[in-house]
Structures are given as C-alpha cells and as structure tokens.
C-alpha positions in Angstrom: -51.0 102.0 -104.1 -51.2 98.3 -103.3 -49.6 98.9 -99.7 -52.0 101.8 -98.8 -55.3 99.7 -100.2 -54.1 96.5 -98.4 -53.3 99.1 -95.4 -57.0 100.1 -95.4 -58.3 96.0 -96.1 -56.5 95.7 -93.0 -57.5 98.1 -91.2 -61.0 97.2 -92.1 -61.1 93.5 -91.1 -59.4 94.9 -88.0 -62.7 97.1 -87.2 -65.2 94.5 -88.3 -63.2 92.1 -86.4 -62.9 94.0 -83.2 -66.6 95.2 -83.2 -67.9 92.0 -83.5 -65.3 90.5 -80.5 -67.1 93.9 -78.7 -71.1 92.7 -79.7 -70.2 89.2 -78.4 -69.0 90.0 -75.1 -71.6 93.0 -74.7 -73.9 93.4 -71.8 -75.8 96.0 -73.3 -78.1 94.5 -76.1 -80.6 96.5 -78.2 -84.3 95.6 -77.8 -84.5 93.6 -80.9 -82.1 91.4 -79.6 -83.7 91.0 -75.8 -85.8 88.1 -74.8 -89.5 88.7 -73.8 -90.1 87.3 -70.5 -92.0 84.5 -70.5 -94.2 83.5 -67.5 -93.9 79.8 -66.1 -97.0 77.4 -67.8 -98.1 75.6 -65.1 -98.6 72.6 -65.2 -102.1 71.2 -65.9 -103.9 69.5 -62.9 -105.0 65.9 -63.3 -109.0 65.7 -64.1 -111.1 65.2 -60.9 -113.6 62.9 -62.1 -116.3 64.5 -59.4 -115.7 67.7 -61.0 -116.0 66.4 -64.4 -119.3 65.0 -63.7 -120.4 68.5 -62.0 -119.1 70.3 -64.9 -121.2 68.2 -67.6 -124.3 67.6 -65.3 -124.4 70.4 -63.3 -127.1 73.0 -65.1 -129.7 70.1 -65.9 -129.6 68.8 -62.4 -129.8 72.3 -60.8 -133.1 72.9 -63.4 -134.5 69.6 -62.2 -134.0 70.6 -58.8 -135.4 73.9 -59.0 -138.4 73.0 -61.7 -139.1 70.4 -58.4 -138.7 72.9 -55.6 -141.2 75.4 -58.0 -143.6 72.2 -58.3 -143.9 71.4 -55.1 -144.3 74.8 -53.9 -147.6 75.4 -56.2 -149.1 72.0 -54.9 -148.8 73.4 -51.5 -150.0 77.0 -51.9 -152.9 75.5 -53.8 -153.5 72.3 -50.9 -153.5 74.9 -48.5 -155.8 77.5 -50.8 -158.3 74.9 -51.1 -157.7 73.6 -47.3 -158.6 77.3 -45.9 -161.3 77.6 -47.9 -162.9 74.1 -47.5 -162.1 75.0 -43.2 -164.5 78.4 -43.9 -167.0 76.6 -45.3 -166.9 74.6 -42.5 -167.0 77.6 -40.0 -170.0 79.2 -42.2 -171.8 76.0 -41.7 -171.3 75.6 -38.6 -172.4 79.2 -37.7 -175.3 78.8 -39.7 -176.7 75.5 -37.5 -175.8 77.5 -34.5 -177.1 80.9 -35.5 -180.8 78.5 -36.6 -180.2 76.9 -32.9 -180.4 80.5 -31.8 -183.1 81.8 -33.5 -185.6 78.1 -32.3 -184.4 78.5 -28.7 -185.3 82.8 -28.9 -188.6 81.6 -30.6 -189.6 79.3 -28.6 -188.5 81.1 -25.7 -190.7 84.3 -27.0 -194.0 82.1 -28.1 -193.5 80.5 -24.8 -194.4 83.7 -22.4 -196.9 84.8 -25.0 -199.1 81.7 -24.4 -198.4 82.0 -20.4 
C-alpha cells in the first residue's frame, strides 16, 4: 500500500512538475496573463513663454480689442450721421438764398416791363 501511494505522490509531483516546466516555456498565454499595450507618453514639451502669455492674456486682450474696434465704429457712423446731416442743411440753405435770389431777379424782372 505504501509503494502504490508513494507511486501515485510520484507520479503527481511528476505532473505538477512537468506542467509547470510546460507554462514557463509556453508561447500561448491566456488573456489574464497578457500585457495591455501601452502607448508611448510623450514626452512633455518645454513651456513657450510667448504661448504662456497668450494662453493667460489672450481673451481679455481680444475683448479690449474688439470692445475698441465696436467703439470706434459707433463714433464714426455717428461723426458721419451728424456730418451728412449738418452738409444738408447746408444744401437747404443754400438753395433757399438761391431759390430767394430767383424769386427778386423774376420780380424785378416782371415789375420792371409792367412799369415800361
């Protein structure tokens, strides 16, 4: 009884041993066992210090740019608003003075044959 139990101790260390000899040298690995790839990091680029600045500063100087650009562009629909319409009062006057020119020189032109 001893020489078939230590037959099958045997036998069984021989098994254990062999299979693990077998897993060790394996190619073929379950997926438990198989490394997930893992991209390259690359490596981080020094700070540019201009793009640093642009990054922080960027929005409020591009709203002070534009609030300007918006500013100026009301003062100078409104300068020429008021411009056009201080040059067609100007025109209206004028035609006014001639059109009063007009109406002497017809008058006196008309009251001149009558008395002839």
């Amino acid at each position: 009884m001893s020489s078939t139990m230590l037959s099958t101790v045997t036998r069984a260390t021989r098994m254990q041993s062999s299979r693990s000899s077998r897993a060790a040298f394996s190619t073929v690995r379950t997926l438990r066992q198989q490394p997930i790839y893992q991209p390259p990091t690359p490596q981080p680029e020094p700070d540019n210090p201009h793009r640093a600045f642009y990054k922080s500063f960027g929005r409020p100087i591009a709203k002070v740019f534009f609030m300007a650009l918006f500013t100026y562009q009301v003062l100078h629909y409104t300068w020429m608003r008021l411009e056009s319409m201080e040059e067609k009062e100007e025109k209206s006057a004028e035609l006014q003075g001639l059109e009063g020119q007009l109406r002497e020189l017809t008058n006196t032109k008309t009251t001149g044959e009558k008395k002839a």
